[in-house]
C-alpha positions in Angstrom: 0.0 0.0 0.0 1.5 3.3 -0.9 1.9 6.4 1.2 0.5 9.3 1.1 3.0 12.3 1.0 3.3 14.2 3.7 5.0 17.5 5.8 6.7 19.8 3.8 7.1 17.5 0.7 2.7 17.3 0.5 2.5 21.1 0.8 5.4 22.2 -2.0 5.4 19.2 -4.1 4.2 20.9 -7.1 6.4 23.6 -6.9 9.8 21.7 -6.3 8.2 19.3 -9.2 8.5 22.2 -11.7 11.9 23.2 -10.3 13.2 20.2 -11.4 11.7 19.8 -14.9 13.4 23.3 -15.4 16.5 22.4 -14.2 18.8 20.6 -16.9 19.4 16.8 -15.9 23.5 15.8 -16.2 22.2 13.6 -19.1 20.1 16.1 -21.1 23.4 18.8 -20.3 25.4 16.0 -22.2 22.9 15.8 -25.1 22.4 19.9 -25.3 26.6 19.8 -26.1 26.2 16.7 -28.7 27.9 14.0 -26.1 26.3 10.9 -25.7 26.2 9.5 -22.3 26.5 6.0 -22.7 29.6 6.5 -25.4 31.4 8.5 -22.7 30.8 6.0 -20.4 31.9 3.0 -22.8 35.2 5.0 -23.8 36.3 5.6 -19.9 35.9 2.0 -18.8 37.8 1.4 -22.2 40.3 3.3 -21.1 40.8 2.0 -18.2 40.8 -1.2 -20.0 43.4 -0.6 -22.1 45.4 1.2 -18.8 44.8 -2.9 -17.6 47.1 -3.9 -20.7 50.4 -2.2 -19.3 49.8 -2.1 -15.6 50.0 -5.0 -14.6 49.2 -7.1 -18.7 52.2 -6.0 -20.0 54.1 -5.7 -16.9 53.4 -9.3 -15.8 53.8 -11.1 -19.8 57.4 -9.6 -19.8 58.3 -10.1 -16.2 57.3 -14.1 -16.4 59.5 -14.2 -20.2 63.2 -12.6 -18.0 65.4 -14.4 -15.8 64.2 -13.6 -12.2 67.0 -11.4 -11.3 65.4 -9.3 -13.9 61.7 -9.9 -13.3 61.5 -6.5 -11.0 63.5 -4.0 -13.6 60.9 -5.3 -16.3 58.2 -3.9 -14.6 60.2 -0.8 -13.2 60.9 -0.2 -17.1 57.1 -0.8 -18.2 55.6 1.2 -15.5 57.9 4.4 -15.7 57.6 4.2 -19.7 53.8 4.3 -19.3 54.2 7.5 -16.6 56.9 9.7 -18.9 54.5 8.6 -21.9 51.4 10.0 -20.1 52.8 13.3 -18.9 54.7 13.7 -22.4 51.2 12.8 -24.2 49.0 15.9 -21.8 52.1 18.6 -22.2 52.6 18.1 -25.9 52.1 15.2 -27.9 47.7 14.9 -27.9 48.6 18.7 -29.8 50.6 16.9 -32.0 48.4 13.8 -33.0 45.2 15.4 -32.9 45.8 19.4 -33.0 44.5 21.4 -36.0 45.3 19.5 -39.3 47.3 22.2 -40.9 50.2 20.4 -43.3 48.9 17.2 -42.8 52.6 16.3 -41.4 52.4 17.4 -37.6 48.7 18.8 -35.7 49.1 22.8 -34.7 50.2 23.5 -31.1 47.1 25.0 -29.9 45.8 21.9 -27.3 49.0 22.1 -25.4 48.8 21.0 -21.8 45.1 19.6 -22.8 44.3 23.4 -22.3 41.0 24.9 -24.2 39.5 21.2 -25.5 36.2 21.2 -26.4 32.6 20.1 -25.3 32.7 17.5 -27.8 35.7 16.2 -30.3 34.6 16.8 -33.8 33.1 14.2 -35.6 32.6 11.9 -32.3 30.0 12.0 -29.7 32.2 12.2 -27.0 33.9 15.3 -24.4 37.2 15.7 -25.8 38.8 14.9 -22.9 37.5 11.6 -22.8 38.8 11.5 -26.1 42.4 12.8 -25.0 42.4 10.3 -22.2 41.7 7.3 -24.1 44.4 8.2 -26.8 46.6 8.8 -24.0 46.3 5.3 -23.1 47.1 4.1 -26.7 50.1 6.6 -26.2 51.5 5.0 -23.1 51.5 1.2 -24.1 52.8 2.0 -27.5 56.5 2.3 -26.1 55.7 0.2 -23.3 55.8 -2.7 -25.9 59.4 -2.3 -26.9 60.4 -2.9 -23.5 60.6 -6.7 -24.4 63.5 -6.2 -27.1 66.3 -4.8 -24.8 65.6 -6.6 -21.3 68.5 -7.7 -19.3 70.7 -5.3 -20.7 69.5 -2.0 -21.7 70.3 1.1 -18.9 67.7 2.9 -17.2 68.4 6.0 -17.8 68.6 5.4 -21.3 65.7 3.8 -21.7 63.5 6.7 -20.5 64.9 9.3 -22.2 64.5 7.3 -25.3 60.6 6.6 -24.9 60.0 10.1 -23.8 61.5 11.4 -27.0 60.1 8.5 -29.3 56.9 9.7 -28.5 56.9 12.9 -29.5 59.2 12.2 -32.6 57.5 8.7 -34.0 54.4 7.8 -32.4 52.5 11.3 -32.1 53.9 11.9 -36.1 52.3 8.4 -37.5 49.0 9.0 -35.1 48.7 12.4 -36.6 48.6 10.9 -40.6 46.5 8.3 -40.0 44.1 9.2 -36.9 44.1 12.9 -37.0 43.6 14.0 -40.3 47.2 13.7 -41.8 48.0 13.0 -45.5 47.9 9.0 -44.8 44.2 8.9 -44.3 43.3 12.0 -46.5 45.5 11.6 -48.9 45.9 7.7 -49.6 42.8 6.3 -47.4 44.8 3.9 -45.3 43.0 2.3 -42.3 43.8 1.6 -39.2 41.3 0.7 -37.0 42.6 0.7 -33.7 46.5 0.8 -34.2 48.1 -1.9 -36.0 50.2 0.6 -37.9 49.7 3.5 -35.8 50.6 0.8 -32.7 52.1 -2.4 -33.6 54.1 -1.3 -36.5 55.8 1.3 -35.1 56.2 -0.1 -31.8 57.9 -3.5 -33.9 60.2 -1.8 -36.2 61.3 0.5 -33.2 61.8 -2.5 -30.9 64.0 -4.3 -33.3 66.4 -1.1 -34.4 67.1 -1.0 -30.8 67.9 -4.3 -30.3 70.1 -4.1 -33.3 72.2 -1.0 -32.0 72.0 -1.8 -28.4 73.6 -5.7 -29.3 72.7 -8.8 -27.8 72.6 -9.8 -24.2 75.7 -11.8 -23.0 75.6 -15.7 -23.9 73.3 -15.0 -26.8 72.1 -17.1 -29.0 74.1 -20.0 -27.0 73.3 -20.0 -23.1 69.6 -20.7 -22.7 67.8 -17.8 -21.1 64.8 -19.6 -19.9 61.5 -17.9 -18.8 61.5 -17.9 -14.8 58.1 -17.7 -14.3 55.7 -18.9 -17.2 52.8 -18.7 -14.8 53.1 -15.2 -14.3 53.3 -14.7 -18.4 50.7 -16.6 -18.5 48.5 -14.4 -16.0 49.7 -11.2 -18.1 48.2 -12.6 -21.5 45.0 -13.4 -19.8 44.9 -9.7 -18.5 46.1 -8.3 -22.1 43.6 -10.5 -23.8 40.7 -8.5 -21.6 42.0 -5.6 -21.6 42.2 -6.0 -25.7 38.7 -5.8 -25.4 38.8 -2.5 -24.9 41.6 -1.3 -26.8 39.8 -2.6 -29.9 36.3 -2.1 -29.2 37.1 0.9 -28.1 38.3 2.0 -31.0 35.0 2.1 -32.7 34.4 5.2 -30.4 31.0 4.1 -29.5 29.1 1.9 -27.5 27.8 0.2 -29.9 27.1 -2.8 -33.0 30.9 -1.7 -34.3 32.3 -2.3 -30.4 30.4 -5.6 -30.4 32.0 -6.8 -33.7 35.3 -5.6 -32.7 35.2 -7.2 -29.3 33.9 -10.6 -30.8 36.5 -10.2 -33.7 39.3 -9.4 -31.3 38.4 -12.8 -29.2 38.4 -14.9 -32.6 41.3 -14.0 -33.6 43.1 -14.4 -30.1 41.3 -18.2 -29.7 42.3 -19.2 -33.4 45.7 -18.4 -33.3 46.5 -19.6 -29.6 45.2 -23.1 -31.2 47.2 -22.9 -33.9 50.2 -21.6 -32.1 50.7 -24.5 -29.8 49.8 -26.5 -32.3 52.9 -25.8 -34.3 54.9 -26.1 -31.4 53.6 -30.1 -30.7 55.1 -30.6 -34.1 58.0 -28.1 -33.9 59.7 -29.1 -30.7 57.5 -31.8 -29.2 55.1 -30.2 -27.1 52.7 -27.3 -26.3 54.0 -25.1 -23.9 52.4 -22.6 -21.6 54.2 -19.6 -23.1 53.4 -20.8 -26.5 50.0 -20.2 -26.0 50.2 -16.8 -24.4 52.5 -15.8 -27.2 50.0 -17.3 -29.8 47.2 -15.0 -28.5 49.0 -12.0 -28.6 50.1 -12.3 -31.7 46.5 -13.3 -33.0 45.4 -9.9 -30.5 48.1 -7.7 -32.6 47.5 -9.1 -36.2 43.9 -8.5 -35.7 43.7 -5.0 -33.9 43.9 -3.3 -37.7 41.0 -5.3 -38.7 38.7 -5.9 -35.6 35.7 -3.9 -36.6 36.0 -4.1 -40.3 35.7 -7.7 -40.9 33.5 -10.4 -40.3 34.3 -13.3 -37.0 34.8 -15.6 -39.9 37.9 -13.6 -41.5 39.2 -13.0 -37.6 39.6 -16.7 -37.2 41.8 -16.1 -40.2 44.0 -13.2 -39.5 44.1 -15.6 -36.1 45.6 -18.6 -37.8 47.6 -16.0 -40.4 49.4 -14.4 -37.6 50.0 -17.7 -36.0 52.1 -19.3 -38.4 53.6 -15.8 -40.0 55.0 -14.9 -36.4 56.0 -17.8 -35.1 58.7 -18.5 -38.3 59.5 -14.5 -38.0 60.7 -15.3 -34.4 63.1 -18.2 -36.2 64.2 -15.7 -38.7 65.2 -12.9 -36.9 67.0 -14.9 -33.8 68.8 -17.7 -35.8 69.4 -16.0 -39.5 69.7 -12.6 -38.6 70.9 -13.2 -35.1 69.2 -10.2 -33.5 68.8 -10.0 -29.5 65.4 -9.1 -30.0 64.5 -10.6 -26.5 60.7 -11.0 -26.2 60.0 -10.9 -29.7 58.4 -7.4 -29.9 58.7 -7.4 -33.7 58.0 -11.0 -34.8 54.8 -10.9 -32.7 53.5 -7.2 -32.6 55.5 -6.0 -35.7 54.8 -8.3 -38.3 51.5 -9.4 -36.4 50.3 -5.7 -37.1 51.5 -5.5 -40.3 49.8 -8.8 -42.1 46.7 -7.7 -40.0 47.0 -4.4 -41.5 47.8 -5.3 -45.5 44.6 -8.2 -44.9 42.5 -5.3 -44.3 42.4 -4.8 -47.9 41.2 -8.1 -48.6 38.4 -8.6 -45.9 36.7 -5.8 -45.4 35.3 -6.9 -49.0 31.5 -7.1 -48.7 31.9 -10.1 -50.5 33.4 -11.4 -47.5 31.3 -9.7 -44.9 33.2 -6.8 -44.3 32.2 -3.4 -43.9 33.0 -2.3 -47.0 35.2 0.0 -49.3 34.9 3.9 -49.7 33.0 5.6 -52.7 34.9 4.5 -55.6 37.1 2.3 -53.7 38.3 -1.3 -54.8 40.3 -4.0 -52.8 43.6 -2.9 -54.8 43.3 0.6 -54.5 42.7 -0.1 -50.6 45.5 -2.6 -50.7 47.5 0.0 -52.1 46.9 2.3 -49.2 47.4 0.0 -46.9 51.0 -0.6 -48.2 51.7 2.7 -48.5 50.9 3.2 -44.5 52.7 -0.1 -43.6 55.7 1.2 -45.8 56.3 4.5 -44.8 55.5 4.0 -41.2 58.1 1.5 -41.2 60.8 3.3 -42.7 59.9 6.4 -40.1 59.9 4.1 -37.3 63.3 2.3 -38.6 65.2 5.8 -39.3 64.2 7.9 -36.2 64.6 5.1 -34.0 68.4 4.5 -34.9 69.3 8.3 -35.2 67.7 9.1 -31.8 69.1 5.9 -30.3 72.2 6.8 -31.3 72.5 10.6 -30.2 71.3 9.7 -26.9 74.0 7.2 -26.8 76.4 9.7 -27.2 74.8 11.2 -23.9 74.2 8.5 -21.5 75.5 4.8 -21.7 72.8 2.9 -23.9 73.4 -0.7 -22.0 74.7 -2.2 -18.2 78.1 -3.5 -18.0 78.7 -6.7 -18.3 79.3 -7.5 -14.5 75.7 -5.5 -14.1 74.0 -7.9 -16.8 75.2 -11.1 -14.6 74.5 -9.7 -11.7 71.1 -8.8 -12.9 69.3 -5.8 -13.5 67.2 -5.5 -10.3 69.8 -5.1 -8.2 72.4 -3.1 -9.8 69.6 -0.7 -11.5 67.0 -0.6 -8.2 68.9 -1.6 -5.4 65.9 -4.4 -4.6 65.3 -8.0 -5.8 61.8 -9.2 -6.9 62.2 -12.7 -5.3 64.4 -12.8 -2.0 66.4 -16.0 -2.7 67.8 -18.5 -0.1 
């Protein structure tokens, strides 16, 4: 049985009623500046998602893949990349990627500090800052991922002054021609759905140009550097594979059918080629192997992140298996023929994942195929095209600055620990502290 009002609620009920119809609501404030709630709210969990990928994801895959006198300056290394990548992306680089398209090269200056952003980013339904945030996050694991080429060996000091500058000087660059309006989108229509060129490709080439210059750990390719903890990678895949959830359906900058297909695209592709993976390894060496798996997703996760919300499940479970097979002889390549140090395989996986994921595009977003579709006038070939060009040039970029800037700030600060520091381990002699206190 209901109620009925009373006290001061019964005798100015009416009045407060029509108070409140006149007062805007938080939601219809949103609407009155063009944001959409529920997209706001999709693209802030996202973010946080994708913040899940590097602290602890990233952090933890590495950390289990090291030696365990390493384990602790792995995630030292990821988690002051993804702080100096932050604070680098608020002062300067967001102005870079996504400032006023005025050359198509390089975004004007005028967003620096995140100062004056706007109600609502153009051509989304979202507060730019939301916008800003979750870019930043796509800004901060970028670098983060080349972490894994110069583990064991590669000094502090330089190692931070290296990401800081790489994301001003390649990743804001590349964001800015494909995600903010520069000549690669406008120009040539490449596509990048949520980063395999913009991410994986830069990220890869970076990764293995530093592992080039910087020269390969002590012992290699002879001594076996085992992984000290395959539980722990294991446990940081899981957390990457979620958090790819948001990092790709994020990406479709809505809560909406496009996030679902991305999400469901994103999972494909990471279950097809974790199968396939392992299975290669059964016949390869004899057995499937925890960090087989967890290095099979990823690289499934990476080739499909170009892709995820153009294509149909059906081509995912493709670009799964393509990635698979592609990265896993790409890791034989570049250790044994070309005899790079390229410790965790940052470019084998992420690299060439993103890349294959990226040139695919082309083929599978073809309607024939269930994808979403060319542009007016478009074609597969003149999309393939594109695509190459992107891939291309954002490799050469990547490859060029990467070895200059390495090498400058060589000449500054020592690029790489002693050799009594590297067998001592880099917990100790970099942080003073172990990860595992050992009897």
């Amino acid at each position: 049985m209901r109620h009925r009002p009373t006290g001061l609620w019964a005798k100015h009920r009416r009045s407060l009623m029509a108070a409140a119809l006149l007062c805007p609501t938080p939601a219809l404030a949103q609407t009155a500046t063009g944001a959409n709630a529920a997209d706001t709210v999709w693209i802030l969990i996202s973010s946080a998602l994708v913040l899940l990928m590097c602290l602890p994801g990233l952090s933890l895959f590495y950390g289990g893949l090291v030696r365990a006198k390493n384990f602790l300056s792995v995630m030292v290394q990821v988690g002051v990349i993804t702080a100096v990548a932050s604070l680098v992306w608020v002062l300067v680089g967001y102005a870079l990627a996504f400032g006023p398209v005025t050359n198509g090269w390089i975004g004007g200056l005028s967003g620096l500090g995140l100062a004056h952003l706007a109600p609502v980013r153009a051509g989304t339904t979202l507060p730019e800052n939301t916008f800003a945030l979750f870019q930043l996050c796509f800004a901060a694991i970028t670098p983060a991922l080349m972490a894994g080429a110069w583990v064991d060996r590669a000094r502090f000091g330089w190692v931070v002054a290296f990401c800081g500058a790489w994301g001003l000087l390649v990743y804001a660059p590349v964001a800015h021609w494909i995600w903010g309006g520069g000549w690669m989108s406008t120009g040539y229509g490449t596509l990048d759905f949520a980063g395999g060129i913009v991410v994986h490709t830069t990220a890869g080439v970076s990764a293995l140009v530093a592992a080039w210059v910087l020269g390969a750990r002590t012992g290699f390719p002879k001594t076996l550097m085992l992984p000290h903890s395959p539980a722990l990678t294991m446990l940081g895949a899981g957390l990457l594979w979620v958090g790819w959830f948001g990092f790709n359906g994020g990406s479709a900058l809505t809560g909406s059918a496009a996030a679902a297909s991305a999400i469901l695209n994103t999972h494909t592709a990471a279950c097809a080629a974790a199968l396939v993976w392992i299975g290669i390894e059964a016949a390869h060496v004899g057995k499937p192997t925890s960090v087989g798996f967890a290095t099979g997703a990823v690289a499934g996760l990476a080739t499909v992140t170009p892709a995820a919300g153009m294509i149909a499940p059906g081509a995912a479970a493709v670009f799964g298996l393509a990635g698979a097979c592609v990265c896993y002889a790409m890791i034989q390549l570049v250790k044994q023929r070309w005899k790079i140090d390229d410790s965790l395989d940052v470019f084998a996986v992420h690299g060439v994942g993103g890349m294959i994921g990226s040139l695919g595009l082309a083929v599978a977003m073809s309607p024939a195929l269930g994808g979403t579709g060319y542009a007016a006038g478009g074609s597969m070939g003149h999309q393939f095209v594109a695509q190459a060009v992107g891939v291309g040039v954002t490799a050469a970029w990547s490859a060029v600055i990467s070895y200059v800037l390495a090498m400058v700030l060589g000449k500054i600060m020592p690029m790489r620990a002693t050799e009594d520091d590297e067998r001592e381990g880099l917990d100790i002699t970099s942080h003073g502290e172990r990860a595992w206190e050992l009897d």
